[in-house]
TORKOL-948379 format. One record per residue: residue number from 1; residue in three letters; x, y, z of N, C-alpha, C, O in turn. Coordinates in steps of 0.05 Angstrom, whole numbers, plus 32768, in hexadecimal, padded with zeros to 4 digits. Example, Ala and Ser with C-alpha at 12.3 -4.5 7.8 and 13.67 -1.06 7.14 Angstrom:
2
  num  residuo    nx    ny    nz   cax   cay   caz    cx    cy    cz    ox    oy    oz
    1      ALA  8108  7F8E  809C  80F6  7FA6  809C  8108  7FBE  809C  811D  7FBE  80A9
    2      SER  8101  7FD3  808E  8111  7FEB  808F  8102  8001  809D  810C  8017  80A1
REM end
This chain:
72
  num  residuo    nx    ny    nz   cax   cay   caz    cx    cy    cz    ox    oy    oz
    1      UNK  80AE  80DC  8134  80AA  80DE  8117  8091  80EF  8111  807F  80EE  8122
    2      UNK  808E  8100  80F8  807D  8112  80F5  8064  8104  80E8  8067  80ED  80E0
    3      UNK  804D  8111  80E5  803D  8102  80DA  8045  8106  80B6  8042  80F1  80AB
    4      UNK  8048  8110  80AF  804D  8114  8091  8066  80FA  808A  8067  80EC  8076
    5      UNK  8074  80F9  80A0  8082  80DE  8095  8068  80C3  809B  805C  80B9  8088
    6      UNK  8065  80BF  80A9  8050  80B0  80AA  803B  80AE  809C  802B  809C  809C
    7      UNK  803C  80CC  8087  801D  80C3  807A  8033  80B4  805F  8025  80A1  8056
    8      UNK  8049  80B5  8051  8052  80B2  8045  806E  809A  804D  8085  809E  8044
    9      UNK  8068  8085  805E  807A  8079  8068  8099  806D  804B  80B1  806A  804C
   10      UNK  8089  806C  803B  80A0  8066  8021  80A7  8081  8013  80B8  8081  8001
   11      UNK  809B  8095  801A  80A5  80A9  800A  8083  80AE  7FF7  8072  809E  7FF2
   12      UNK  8084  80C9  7FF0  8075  80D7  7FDD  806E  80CE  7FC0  8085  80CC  7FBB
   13      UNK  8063  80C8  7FAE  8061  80B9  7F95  8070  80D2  7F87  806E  80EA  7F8A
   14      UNK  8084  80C1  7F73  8090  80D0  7F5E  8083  80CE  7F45  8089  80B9  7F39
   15      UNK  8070  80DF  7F36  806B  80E3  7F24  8075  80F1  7F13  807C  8109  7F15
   16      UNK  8078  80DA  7EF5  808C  80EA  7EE3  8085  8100  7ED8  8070  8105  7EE4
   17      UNK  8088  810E  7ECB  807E  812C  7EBB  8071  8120  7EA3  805C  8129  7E99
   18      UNK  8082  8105  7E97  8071  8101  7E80  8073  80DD  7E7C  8087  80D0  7E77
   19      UNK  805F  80D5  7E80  8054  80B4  7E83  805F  80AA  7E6B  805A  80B5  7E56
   20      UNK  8073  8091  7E6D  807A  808B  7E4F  8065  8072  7E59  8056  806F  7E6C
   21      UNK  806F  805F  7E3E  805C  8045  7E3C  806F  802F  7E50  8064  801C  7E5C
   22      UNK  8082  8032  7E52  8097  8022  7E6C  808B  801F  7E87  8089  800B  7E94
   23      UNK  807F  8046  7E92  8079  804C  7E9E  805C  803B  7EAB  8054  8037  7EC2
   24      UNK  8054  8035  7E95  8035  8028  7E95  803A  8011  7E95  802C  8005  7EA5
   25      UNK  804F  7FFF  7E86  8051  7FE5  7E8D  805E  7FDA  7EA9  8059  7FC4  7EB3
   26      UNK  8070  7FEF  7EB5  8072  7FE8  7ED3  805A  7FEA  7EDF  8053  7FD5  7EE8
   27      UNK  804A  7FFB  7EE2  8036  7FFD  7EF9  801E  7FE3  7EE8  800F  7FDA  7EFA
   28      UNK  801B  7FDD  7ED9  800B  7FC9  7ED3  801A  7FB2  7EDF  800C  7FA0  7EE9
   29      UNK  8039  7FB1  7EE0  803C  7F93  7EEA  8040  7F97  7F0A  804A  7F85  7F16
   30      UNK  803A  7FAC  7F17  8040  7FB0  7F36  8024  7FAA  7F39  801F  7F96  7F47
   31      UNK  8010  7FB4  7F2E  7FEE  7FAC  7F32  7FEB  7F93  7F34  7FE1  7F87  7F47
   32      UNK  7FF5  7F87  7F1D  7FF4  7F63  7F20  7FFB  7F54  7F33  7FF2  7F3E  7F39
   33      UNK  8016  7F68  7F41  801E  7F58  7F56  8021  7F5D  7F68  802E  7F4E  7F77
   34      UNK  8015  7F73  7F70  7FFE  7F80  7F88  7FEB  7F63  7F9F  7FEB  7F5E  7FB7
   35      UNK  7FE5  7F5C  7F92  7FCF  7F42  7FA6  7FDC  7F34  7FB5  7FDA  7F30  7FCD
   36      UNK  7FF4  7F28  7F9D  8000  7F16  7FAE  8018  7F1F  7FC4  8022  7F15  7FD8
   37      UNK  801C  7F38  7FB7  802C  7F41  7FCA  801E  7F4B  7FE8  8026  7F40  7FFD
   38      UNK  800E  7F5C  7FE9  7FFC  7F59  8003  7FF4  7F48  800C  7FF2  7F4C  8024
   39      UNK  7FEB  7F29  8002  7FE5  7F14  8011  7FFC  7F06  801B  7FF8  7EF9  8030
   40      UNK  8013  7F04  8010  8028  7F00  8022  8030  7F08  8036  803C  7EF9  8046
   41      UNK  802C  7F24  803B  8031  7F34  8056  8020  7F34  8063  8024  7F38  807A
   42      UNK  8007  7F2F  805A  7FEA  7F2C  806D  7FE9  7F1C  807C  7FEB  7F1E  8095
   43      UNK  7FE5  7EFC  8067  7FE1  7EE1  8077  7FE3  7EDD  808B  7FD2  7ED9  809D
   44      UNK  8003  7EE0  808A  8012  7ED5  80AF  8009  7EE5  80C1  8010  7EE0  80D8
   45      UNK  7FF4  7F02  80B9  7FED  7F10  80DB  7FDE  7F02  80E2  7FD0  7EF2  80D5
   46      UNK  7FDF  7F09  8104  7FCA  7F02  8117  7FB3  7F17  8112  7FB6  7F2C  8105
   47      UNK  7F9E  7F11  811C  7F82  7F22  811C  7F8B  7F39  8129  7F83  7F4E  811F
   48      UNK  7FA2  7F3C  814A  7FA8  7F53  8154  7FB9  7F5E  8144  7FBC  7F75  814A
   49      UNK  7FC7  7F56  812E  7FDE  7F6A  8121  7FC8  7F71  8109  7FCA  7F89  8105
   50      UNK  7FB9  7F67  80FB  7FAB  7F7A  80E7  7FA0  7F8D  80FC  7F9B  7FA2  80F1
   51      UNK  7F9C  7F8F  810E  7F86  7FA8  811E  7F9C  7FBD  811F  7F96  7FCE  8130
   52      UNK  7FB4  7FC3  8114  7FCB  7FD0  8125  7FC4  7FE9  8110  7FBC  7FE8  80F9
   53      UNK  7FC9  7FFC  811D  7FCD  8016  810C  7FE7  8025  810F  7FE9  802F  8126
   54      UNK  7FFC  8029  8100  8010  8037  80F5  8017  8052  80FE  802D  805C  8104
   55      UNK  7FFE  805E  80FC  8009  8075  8108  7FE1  8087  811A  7FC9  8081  811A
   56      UNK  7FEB  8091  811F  7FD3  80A4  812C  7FBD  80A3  811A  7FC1  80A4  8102
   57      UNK  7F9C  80A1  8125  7F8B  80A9  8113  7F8D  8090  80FC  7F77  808B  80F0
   58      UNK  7F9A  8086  80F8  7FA6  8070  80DB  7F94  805B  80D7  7F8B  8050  80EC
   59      UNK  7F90  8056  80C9  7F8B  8035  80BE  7F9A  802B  80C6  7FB2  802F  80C8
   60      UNK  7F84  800D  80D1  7F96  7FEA  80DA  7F93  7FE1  80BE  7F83  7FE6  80AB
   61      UNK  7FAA  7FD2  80C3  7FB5  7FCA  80B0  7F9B  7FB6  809F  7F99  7FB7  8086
   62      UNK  7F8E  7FAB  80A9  7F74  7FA1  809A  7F58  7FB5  8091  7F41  7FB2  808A
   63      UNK  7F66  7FC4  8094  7F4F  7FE3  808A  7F64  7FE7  806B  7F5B  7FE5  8055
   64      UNK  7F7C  7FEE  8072  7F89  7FF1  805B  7F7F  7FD9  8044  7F73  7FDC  802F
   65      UNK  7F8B  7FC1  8050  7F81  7FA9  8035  7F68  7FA8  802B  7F62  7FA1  8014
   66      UNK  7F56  7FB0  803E  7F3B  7FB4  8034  7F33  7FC7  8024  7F20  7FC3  8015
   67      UNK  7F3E  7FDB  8025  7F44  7FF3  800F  7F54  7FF4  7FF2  7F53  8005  7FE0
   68      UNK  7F62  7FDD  7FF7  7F79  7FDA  7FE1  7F61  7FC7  7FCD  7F5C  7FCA  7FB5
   69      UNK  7F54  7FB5  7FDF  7F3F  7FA1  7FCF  7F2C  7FAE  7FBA  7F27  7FA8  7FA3
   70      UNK  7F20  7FC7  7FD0  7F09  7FD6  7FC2  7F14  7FE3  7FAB  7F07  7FE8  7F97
   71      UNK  7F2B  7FE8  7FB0  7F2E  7FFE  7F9A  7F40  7FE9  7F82  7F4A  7FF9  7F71
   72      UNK  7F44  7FD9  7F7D  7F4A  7FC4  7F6B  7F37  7FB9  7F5F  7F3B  7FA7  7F4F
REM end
């Protein structure tokens, strides 16, 4: 697999051409439910599976959450 899929494992962000107010009320309710959704997938790791990195060069997966924190 190439790295460009890897840097984009879900795909590229689709940004619309023109932001309606819909637009803004989805991503306000994905933000809300942002936490809990990462702490569900978090919890159950072991200390060796947060250390894991995805692809080359990458963030473990507890560098990512720690990043998602800061920037919230």
């Amino acid at each position: 697999m190439d790295i460009e899929t890897l840097k984009y494992p879900i795909g590229k962000p689709k940004i619309p051409a023109k932001i309606e107010s819909t637009h803004i009320e989805n991503w306000i309710q994905t933000i809300r439910q942002f936490p809990l959704l990462v702490s569900t997938e978090v919890i159950p790791l072991t200390a060796k599976e947060l250390r894991y990195k995805y692809r080359p060069e990458g963030w473990t997966i507890q560098q990512v959450v720690g990043h998602c924190i800061d920037v919230i």
